[in-house]
C-alpha positions as CSV (number, residue, x, y, z in Angstrom):
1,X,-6.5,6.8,-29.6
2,X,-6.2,10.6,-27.9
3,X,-7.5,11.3,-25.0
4,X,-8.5,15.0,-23.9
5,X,-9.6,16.2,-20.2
6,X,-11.1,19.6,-20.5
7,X,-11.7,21.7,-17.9
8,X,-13.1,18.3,-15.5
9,X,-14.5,19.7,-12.1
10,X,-15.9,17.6,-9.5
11,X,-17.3,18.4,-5.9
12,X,-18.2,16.7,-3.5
13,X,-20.5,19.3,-0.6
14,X,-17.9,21.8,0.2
15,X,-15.0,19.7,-1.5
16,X,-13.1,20.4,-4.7
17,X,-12.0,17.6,-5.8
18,X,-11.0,18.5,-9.4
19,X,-10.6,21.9,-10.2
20,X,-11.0,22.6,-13.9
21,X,-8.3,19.7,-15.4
22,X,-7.2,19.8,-18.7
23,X,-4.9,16.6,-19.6
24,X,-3.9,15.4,-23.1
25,X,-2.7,11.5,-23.4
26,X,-0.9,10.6,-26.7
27,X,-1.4,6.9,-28.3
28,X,1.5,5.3,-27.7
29,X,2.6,7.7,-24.5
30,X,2.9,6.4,-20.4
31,X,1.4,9.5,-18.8
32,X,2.0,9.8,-15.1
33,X,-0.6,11.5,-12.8
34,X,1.4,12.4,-9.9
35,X,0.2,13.2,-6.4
36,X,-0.5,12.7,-2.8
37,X,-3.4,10.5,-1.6
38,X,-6.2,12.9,-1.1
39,X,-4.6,15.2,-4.2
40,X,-7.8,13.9,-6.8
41,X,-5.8,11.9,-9.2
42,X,-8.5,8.4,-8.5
43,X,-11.3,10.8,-8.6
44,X,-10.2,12.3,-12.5
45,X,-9.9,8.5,-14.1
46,X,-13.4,7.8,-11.7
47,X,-14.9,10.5,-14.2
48,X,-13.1,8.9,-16.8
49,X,-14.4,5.6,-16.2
50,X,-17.9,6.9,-15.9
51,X,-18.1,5.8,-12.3
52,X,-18.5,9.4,-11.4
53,X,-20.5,12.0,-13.7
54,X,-18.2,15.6,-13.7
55,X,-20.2,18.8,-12.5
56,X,-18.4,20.2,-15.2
57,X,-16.3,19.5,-18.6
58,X,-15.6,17.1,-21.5
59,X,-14.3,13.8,-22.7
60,X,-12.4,13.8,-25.7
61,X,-11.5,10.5,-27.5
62,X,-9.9,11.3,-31.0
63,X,-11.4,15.1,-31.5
64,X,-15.1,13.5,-30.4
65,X,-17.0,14.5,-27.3
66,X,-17.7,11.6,-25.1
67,X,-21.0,11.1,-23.2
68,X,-20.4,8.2,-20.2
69,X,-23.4,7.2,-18.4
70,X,-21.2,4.2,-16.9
71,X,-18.3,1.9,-16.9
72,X,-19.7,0.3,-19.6
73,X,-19.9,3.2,-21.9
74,X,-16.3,3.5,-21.2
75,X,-15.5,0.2,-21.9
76,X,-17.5,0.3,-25.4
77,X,-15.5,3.5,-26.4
78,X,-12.0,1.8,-25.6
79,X,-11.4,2.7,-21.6
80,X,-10.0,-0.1,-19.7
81,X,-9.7,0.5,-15.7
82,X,-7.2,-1.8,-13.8
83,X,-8.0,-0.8,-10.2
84,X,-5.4,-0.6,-7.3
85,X,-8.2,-2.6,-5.5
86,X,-8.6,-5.5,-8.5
87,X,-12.1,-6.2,-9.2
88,X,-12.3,-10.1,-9.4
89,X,-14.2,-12.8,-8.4
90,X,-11.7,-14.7,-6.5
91,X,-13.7,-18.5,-6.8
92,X,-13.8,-17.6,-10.8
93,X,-11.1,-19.3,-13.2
94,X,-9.1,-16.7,-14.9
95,X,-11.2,-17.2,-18.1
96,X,-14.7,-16.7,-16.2
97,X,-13.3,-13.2,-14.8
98,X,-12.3,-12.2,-18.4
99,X,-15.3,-12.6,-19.8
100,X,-17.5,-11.8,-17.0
101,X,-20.4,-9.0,-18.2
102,X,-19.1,-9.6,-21.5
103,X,-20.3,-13.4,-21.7
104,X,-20.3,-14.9,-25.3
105,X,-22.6,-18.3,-25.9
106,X,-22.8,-21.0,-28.5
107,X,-25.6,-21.7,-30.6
108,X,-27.2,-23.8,-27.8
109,X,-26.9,-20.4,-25.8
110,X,-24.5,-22.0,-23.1
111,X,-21.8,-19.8,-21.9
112,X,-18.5,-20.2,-24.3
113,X,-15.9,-20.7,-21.9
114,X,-13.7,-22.0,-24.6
115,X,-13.6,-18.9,-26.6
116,X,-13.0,-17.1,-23.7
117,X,-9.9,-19.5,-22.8
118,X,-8.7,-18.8,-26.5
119,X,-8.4,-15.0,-25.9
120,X,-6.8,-15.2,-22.6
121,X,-4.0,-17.9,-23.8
122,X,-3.7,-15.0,-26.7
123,X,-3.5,-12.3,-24.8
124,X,-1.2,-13.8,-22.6
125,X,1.4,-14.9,-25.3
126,X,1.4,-11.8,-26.6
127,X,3.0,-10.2,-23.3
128,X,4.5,-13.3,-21.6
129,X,2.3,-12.9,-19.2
130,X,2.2,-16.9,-18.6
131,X,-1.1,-17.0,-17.0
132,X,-3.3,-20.0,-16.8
133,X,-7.0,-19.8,-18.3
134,X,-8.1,-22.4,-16.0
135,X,-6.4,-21.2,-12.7
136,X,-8.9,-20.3,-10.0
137,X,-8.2,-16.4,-9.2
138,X,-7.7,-17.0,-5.6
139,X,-5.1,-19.5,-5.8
140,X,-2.9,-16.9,-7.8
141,X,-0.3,-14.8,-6.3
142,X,-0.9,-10.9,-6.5
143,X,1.1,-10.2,-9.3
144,X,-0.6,-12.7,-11.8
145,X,-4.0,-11.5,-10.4
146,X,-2.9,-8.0,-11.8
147,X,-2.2,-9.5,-15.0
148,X,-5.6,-11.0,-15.2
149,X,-7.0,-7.2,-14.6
150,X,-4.8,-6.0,-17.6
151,X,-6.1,-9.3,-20.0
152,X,-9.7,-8.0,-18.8
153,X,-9.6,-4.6,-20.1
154,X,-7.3,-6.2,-23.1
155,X,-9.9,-8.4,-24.0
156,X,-12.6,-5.6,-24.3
157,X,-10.0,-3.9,-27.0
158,X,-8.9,-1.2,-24.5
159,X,-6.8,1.2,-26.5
160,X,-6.5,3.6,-23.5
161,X,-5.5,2.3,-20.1
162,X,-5.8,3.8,-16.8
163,X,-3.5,1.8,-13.8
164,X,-4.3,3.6,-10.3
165,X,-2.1,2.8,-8.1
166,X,-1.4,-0.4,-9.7
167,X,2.4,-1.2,-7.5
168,X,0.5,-0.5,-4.2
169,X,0.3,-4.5,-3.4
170,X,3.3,-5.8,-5.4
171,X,6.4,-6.9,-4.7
172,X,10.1,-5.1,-6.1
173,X,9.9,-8.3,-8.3
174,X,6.6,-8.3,-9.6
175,X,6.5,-3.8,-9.8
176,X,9.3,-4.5,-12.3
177,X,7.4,-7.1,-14.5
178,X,4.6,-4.7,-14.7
179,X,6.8,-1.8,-15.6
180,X,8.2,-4.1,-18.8
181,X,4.9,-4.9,-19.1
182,X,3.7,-1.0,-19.6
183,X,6.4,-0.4,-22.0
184,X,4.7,-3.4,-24.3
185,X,1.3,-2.0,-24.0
186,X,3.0,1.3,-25.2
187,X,5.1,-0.2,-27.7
188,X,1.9,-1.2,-29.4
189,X,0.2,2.0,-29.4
190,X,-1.7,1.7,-26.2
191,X,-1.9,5.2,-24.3
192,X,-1.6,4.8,-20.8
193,X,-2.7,6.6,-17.8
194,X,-0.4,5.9,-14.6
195,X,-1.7,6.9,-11.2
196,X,1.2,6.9,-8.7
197,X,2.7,8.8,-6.0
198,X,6.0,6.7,-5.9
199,X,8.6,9.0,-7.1
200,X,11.2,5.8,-8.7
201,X,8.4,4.5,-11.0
202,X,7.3,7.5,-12.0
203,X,11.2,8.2,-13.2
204,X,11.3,4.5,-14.9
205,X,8.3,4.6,-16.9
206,X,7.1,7.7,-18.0
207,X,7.2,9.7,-21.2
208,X,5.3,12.8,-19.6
209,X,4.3,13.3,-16.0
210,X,1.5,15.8,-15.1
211,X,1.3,16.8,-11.0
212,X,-1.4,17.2,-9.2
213,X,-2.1,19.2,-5.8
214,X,-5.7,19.9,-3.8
215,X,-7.6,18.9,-7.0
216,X,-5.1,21.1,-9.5
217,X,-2.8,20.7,-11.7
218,X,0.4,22.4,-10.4
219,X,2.4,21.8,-13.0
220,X,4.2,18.9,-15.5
221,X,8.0,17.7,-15.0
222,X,10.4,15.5,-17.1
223,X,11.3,12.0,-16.3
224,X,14.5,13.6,-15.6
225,X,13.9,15.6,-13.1
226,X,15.3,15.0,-9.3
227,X,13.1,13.3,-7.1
228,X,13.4,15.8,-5.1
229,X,12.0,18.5,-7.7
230,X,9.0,15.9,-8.1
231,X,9.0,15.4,-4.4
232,X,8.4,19.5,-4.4
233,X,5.8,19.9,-6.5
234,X,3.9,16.8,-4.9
235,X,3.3,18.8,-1.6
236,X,4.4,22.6,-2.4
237,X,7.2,22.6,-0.6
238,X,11.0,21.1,0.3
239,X,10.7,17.4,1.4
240,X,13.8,15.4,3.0
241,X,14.0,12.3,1.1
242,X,16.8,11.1,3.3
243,X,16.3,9.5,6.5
244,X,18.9,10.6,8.6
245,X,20.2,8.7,11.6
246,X,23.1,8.5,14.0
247,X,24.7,5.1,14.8
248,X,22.5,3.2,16.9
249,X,22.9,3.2,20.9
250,X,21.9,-0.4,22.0
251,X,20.3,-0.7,25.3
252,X,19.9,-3.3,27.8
253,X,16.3,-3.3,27.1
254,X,15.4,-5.8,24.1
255,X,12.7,-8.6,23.0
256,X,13.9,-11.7,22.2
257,X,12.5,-14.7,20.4
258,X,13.9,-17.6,20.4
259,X,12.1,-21.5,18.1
260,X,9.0,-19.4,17.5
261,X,6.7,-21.9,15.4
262,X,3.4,-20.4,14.3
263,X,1.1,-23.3,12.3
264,X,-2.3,-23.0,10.9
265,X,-5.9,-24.5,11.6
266,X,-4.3,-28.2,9.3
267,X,-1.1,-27.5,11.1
268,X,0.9,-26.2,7.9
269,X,4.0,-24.3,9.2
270,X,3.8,-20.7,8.6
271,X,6.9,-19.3,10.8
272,X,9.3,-22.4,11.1
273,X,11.6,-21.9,14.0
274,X,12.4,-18.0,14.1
275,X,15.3,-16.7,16.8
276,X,16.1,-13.1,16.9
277,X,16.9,-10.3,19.4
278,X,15.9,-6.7,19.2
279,X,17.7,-4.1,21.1
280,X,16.6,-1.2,22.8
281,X,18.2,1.5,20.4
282,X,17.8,-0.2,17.4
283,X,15.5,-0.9,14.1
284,X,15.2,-4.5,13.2
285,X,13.7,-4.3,9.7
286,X,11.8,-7.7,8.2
287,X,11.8,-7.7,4.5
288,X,10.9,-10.6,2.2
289,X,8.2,-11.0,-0.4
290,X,4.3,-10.7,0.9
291,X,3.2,-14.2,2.1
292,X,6.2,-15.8,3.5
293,X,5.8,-16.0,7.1
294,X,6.2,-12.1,8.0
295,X,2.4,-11.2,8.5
296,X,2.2,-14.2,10.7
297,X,5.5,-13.4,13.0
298,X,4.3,-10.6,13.5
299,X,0.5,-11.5,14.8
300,X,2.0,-13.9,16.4
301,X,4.3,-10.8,18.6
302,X,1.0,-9.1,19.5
303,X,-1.2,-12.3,20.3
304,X,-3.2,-11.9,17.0
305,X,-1.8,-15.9,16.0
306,X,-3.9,-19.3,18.5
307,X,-1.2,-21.8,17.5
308,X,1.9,-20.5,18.6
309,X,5.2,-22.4,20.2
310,X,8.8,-21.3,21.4
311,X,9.5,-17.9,23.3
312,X,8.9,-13.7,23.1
313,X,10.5,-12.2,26.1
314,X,9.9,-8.9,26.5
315,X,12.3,-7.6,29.5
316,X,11.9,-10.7,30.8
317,X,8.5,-11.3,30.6
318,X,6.8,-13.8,28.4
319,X,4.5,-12.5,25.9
320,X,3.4,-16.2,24.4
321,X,-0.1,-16.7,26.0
322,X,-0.9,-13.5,26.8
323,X,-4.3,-12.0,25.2
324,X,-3.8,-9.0,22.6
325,X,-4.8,-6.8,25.8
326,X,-2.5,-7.9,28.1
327,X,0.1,-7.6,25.4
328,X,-0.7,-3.3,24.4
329,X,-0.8,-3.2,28.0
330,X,2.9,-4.8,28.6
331,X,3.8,-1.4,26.4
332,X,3.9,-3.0,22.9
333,X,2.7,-0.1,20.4
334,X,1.7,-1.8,17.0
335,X,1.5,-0.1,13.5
336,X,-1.0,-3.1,11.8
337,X,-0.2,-3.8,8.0
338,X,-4.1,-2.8,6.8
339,X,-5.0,0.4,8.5
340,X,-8.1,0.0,7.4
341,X,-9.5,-3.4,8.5
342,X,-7.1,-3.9,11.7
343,X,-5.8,0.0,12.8
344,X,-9.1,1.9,12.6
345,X,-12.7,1.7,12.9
346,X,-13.8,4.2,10.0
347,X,-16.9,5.1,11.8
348,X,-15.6,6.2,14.8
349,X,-14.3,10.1,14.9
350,X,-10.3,10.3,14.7
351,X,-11.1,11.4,18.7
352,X,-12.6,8.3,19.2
353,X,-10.1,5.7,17.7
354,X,-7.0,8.4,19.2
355,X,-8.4,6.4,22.7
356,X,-9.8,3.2,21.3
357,X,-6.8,1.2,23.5
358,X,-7.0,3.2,26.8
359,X,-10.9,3.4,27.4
360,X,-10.8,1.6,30.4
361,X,-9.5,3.9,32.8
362,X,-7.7,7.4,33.0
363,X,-7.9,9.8,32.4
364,X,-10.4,9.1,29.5
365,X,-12.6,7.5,31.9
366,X,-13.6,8.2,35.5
367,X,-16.0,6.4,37.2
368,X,-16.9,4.6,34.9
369,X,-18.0,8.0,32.7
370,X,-16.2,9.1,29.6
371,X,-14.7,12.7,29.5
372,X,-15.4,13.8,26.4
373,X,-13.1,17.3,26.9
374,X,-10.3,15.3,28.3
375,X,-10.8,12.9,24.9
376,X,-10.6,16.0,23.0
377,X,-8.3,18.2,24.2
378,X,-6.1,15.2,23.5
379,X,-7.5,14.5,20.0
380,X,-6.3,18.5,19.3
381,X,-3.2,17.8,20.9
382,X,-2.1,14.9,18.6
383,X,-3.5,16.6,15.7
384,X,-1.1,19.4,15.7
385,X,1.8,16.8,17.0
386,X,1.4,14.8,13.8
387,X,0.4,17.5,11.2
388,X,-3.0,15.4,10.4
389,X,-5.0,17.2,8.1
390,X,-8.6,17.0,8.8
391,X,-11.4,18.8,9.6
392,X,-11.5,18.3,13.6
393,X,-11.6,15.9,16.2
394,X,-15.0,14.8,15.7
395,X,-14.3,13.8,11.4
396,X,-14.8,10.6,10.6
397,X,-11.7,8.6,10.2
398,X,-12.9,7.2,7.1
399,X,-13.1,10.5,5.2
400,X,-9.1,10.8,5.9
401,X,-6.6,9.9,3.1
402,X,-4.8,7.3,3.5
403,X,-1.5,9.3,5.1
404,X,-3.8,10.9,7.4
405,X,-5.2,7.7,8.2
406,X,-1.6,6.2,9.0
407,X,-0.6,9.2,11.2
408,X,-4.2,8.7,13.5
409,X,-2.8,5.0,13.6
410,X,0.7,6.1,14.9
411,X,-0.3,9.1,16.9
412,X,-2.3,6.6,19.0
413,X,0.3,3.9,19.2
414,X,3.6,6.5,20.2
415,X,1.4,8.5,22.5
416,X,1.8,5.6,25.1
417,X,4.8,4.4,27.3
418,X,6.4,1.7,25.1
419,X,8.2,-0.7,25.8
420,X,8.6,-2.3,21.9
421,X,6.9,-0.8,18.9
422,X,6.3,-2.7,15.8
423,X,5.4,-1.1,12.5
424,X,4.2,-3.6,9.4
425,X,3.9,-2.3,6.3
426,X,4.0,1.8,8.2
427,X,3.9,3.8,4.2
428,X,1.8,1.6,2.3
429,X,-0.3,3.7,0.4
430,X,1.3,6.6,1.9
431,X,2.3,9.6,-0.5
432,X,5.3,11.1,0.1
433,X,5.1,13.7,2.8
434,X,3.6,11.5,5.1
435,X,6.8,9.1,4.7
436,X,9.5,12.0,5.4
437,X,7.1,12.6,8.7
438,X,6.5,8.8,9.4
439,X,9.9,8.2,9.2
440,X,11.1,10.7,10.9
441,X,8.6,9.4,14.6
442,X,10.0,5.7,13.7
443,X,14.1,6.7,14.1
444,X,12.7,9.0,16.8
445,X,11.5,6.4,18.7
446,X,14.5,4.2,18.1
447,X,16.3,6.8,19.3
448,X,14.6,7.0,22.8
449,X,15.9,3.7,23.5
450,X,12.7,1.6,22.3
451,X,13.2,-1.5,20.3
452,X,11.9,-0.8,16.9
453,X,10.6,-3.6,14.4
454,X,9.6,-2.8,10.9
455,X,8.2,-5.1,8.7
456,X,8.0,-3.8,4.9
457,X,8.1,-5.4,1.5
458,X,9.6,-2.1,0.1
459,X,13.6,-2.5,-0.4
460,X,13.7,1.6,-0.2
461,X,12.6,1.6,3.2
462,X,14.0,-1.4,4.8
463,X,17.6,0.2,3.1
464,X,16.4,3.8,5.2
465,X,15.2,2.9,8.6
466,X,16.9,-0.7,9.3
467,X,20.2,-0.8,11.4
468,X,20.2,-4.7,10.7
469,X,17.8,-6.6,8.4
470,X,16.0,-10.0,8.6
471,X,15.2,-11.5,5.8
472,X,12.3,-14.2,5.8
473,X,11.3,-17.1,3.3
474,X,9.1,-19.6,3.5
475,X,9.0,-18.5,7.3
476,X,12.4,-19.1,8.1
477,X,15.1,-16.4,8.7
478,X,17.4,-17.0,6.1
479,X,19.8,-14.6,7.8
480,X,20.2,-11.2,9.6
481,X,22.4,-9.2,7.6
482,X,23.4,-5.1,8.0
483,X,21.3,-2.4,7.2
484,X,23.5,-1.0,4.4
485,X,23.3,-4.6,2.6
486,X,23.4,-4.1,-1.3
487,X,19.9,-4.5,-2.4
488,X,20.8,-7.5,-5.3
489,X,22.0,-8.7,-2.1
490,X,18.7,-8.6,-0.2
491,X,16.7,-9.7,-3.4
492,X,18.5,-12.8,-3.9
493,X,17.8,-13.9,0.1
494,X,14.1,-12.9,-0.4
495,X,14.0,-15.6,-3.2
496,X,16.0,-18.1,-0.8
497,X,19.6,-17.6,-0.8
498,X,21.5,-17.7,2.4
499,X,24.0,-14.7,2.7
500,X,27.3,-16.8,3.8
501,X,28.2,-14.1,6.0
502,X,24.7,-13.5,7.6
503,X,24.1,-14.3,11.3
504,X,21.3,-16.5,11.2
């Protein structure tokens, strides 16, 4: 089936979002929306959806003017939406999620759960996707929940496909079984819509890639072209896609941890053992596939983990049963993993959370009052230092992208005397130009002599900012290897390996 965009405009007050799109999608053809967070690509495939109405312009499937009052009108005409935020009922089976809103019944009327087993175990041969009918969504890693969203929308007879941001949670492993996976859905005459704004899938995957900027579209590229040419028209100007760095110069400053056990409420060992020094001077990167002990090591650095044994000396001075407080105020800056839940509070103005862990004293408070001018002069200040794009002071942090977002969480946490700073998970999410910058403040403050830790499941970035990397699995280091290791290298260790010639 053909899909047309013509002339799609959307607003939202004062905001453009879409600007008169026009976008043509072949059967059979991986088309790549390109952009920045913020640029309007999730708000086009909204409209597509029918989860937003357009102020202006038409649908086209196949020559024939669509009319979507909803998802479901979408559906019925052959739209299937797999969300970068998946939309399943995580105490559901596998089967009960497929045919949720679309429930067949028997003659007795009761719900047909067999039929609906039937069509996933078909689906699911088809692709070698290997997924269980009977598995309980929650219980399934991230990857085969994404699956699941494909069989959904496969299930409905989907001949048009929309993924929006569909790598944003996955691991190297399981972004490349979901690349293979595309090409099948192609192969057989599916036309797909890929959302991204990660410039090496875009290369792998697509037949045609159309870029869009502040709601327009600036232009289409080849799969061929540079990333740096993509990179370009992205933002509208040059961006550095090399992180440059001198050789690092180690200080006596450090943190060091030495038998750190962290266990959960039943005692299961989540972080068996860990030892490992960071320098003052130097990026210690943690890489290993989501869900093996990293999240926890790192709560566990900044007081977020109860049941914690062994030793974090920062300087010197014991950090294990110290309160999250005590901690920030030891100098520990911290970059959480979900800006969103743990970094921000979305209400608040960007002003507000800029002070949100120094409102107990000076110079945002005196006698016991807040100064508001002081507060802002300093929200301005950061503003400008890290190029956040917003409205004022007083926006909502919630109405940021994502990048934004990111850069209120790091303006806060660099604009303080550290002593450490840890960064998990510091681009997720992020489009490009706000990696170059955020890049750019991490090797800066490794270069003023602060011990840096990044923790980051993507290989690309642990390869650009690590001077050594620590590689976890099943929460044990299963070594500490260079930062220039060979990725195959690093892949192999994130599965379990032991590098013979890593310091462990």
């Amino acid at each position: 089936m053909k899909l047309e965009l013509r002339g799609i405009t959307k607003t939202f007050g004062a905001l453009t979002a879409n600007d008169h799109i026009d976008l043509v999608v072949e059967p059979g053809e991986i088309h790549c929306l390109l952009g920045e967070n913020g640029a309007g690509k999730s708000t086009l495939m909204n409209v597509l959806y029918g989860l937003l109405q357009a102020d202006a312009g038409e649908i086209l499937l196949d020559g024939a003017v669509q009319h979507f009052k909803g998802p479901g009108d979408a559906m019925k005409a052959g739209i299937g939406m797999v969300h970068q935020h998946f939309m399943l009922i995580p105490v559901f089976t596998v089967a009960e999620n497929v045919m949720l809103g679309h429930e067949e019944t028997t003659f007795g009327g009761r719900l047909d759960i067999a039929a609906a087993r039937r069509r996933v175990k078909e689906i699911s041969d088809r692709f070698g996707f290997d997924v269980d009918p009977d598995a309980v969504v929650e219980d399934l890693p991230v990857g085969v929940q994404q699956r699941v969203e494909i069989i959904k929308a496969l299930a409905r007879d989907a001949s048009i496909l929309v993924f929006d941001e569909p790598t944003a949670v996955l691991t190297p492993q399981e972004t490349d079984e979901l690349m293979a996976t595309m090409r099948q859905l192609k192969e057989q005459g599916t036309a797909i819509v890929f959302i991204t704004h990660k410039l090496r899938e875009v290369r792998e995957v697509a037949d045609r890639i159309t870029v869009v900027r502040l709601g327009k579209i600036v232009g289409e590229a080849s799969p061929t072209a540079s990333n740096a040419e993509l990179a370009s028209l992205m933002v509208g100007r040059a961006v550095e896609l090399t992180v440059h760095k001198d050789a690092p110069h180690l200080r006596d400053n450090a943190l060091v941890v030495e038998n750190l056990t962290v266990t959960d409420a039943s005692g299961a060992v989540l972080v068996d053992d860990a030892s490992f020094e960071v320098r003052g001077g130097e990026v210690l990167a943690i890489a290993g596939v989501q869900g093996n002990g990293q999240t926890e090591l790192t709560e566990a650095l900044v007081g977020l983990q109860d049941r914690v044994r062994g030793s974090i000396l920062l300087n010197g001075e014991q950090l294990v049963g110290r309160s999250v407080r005590q901690i920030l105020d030891a100098g520990v800056g911290f970059v959480p993993e979900d800006r969103g839940v743990d970094g921000l509070v979305k209400e608040f103005s960007i002003a507000e959370n800029l002070m949100l862990d120094r409102s107990n004293g000076a110079p945002f408070v005196k006698n016991g009052a807040l100064q508001l001018r002081v507060r802002d002069d300093f929200a301005r200040e950061k503003i400008a230092e890290f190029d956040i794009r917003t409205q004022g002071p007083t926006q909502a942090a919630g109405r940021l992208s994502g990048g934004n977002q990111q850069k209120v969480v790091l303006a806060r946490e660099l604009s303080r005397d550290l002593s450490l700073f840890i960064a998990a998970q510091p681009t997720r999410g992020v489009d490009v130009g706000s990696i170059e910058f955020i890049h750019k403040r991490v090797v800066e403050t490794r270069d003023s002599g602060v011990p840096v830790i990044v923790i980051s499941t993507e290989l690309d970035e642990v390869a650009a900012l690590a001077d050594r990397i620590l590689v976890m699995y099943r929460g044990k280091i299963v070594g500490i290897v260079p930062g220039d290791t060979p990725r195959d290298t690093l892949g192999l260790m994130m599965a379990g390996a032991v590098n013979e010639g890593a310091q462990a």
